[in-house]
C-alpha positions as CSV (number, residue, x, y, z in Angstrom):
1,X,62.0,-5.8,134.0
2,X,60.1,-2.1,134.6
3,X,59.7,-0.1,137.7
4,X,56.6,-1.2,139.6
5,X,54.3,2.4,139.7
6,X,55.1,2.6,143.5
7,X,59.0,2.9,142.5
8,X,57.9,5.5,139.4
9,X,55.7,8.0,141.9
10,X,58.8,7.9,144.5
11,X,61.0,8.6,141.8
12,X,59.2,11.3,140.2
13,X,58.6,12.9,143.9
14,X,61.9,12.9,144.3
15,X,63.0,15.1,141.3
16,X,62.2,18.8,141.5
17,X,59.3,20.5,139.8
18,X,60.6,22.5,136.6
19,X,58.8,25.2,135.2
20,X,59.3,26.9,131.5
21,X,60.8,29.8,131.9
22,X,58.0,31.8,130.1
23,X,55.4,30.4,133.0
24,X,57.5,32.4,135.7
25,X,56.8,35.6,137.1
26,X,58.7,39.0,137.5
27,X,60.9,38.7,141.0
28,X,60.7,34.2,140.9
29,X,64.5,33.2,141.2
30,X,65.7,29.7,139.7
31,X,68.3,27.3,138.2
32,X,68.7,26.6,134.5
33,X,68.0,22.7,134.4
34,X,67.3,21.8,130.6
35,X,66.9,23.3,127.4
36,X,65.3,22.3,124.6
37,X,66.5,23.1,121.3
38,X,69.6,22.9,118.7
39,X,72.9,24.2,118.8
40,X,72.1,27.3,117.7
41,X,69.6,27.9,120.3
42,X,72.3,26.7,123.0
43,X,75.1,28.7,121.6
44,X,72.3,31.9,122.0
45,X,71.5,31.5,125.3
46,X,75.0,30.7,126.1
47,X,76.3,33.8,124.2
48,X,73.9,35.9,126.9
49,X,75.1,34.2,129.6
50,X,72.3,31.5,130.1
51,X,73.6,27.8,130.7
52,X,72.2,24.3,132.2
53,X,73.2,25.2,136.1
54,X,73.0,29.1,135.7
55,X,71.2,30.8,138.9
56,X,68.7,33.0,136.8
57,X,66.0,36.0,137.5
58,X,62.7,37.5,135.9
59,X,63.1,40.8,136.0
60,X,60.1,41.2,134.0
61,X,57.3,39.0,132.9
62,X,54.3,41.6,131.7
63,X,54.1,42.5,128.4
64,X,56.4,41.4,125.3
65,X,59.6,39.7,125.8
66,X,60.9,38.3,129.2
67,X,63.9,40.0,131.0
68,X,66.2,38.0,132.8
69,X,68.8,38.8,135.1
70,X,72.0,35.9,134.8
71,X,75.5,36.1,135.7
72,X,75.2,40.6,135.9
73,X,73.5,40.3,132.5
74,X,70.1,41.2,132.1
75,X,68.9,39.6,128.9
76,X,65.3,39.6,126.6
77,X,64.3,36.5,125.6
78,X,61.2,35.9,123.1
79,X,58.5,33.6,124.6
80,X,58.7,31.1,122.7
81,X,62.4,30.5,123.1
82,X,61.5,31.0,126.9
83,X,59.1,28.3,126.7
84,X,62.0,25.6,125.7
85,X,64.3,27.0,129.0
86,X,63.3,25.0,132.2
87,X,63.9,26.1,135.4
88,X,63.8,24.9,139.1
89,X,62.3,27.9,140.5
90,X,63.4,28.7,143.9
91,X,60.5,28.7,146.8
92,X,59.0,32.5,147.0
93,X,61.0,34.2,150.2
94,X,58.2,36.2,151.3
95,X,55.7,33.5,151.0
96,X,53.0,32.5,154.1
97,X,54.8,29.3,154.5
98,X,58.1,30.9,155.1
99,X,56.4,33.4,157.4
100,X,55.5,30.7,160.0
């Protein structure tokens, strides 16, 4: 028995947006949620500080690889290993919406 499509779009409203790590910009502030990749790639990122629940920011997105700020460590990562890193990326504090 499957979850009607009612039950499926609540669901999926429910859960928060994640975003690859390589579609965020420099300042946008987050939480690691999943990564996709092999122990290697896990062992990496955790080796630079970078794990499933760490608080993580782009310092800067323009240009070759992104730097990330996690845990005091700032940190380049490669885009494509930045596109296997998702993120739930806090709202923008200085954003029209905030302001009102």
């Amino acid at each position: 028995m499957g979850l009607n499509k009612d039950k499926t779009d609540e669901i999926k409203r429910d859960q928060p947006a994640l975003s690859p790590l390589n579609a965020m910009k420099s300042g946008q502030e987050g939480t690691v949620k999943q990564v996709m990749g092999g122990m290697g790639f896990i062992k990496k990122l955790i080796n630079i500080g970078i794990r499933t629940g760490s608080k993580i920011k782009v310092v800067n997105a323009s240009g070759g690889p992104i730097i990330v700020s996690s845990e005091g460590t700032k940190s380049a990562i490669g885009k494509g290993a930045a596109s296997r890193i998702f993120i739930e990326v806090y709202p923008a504090k200085n954003s029209e919406v905030n302001k009102l």
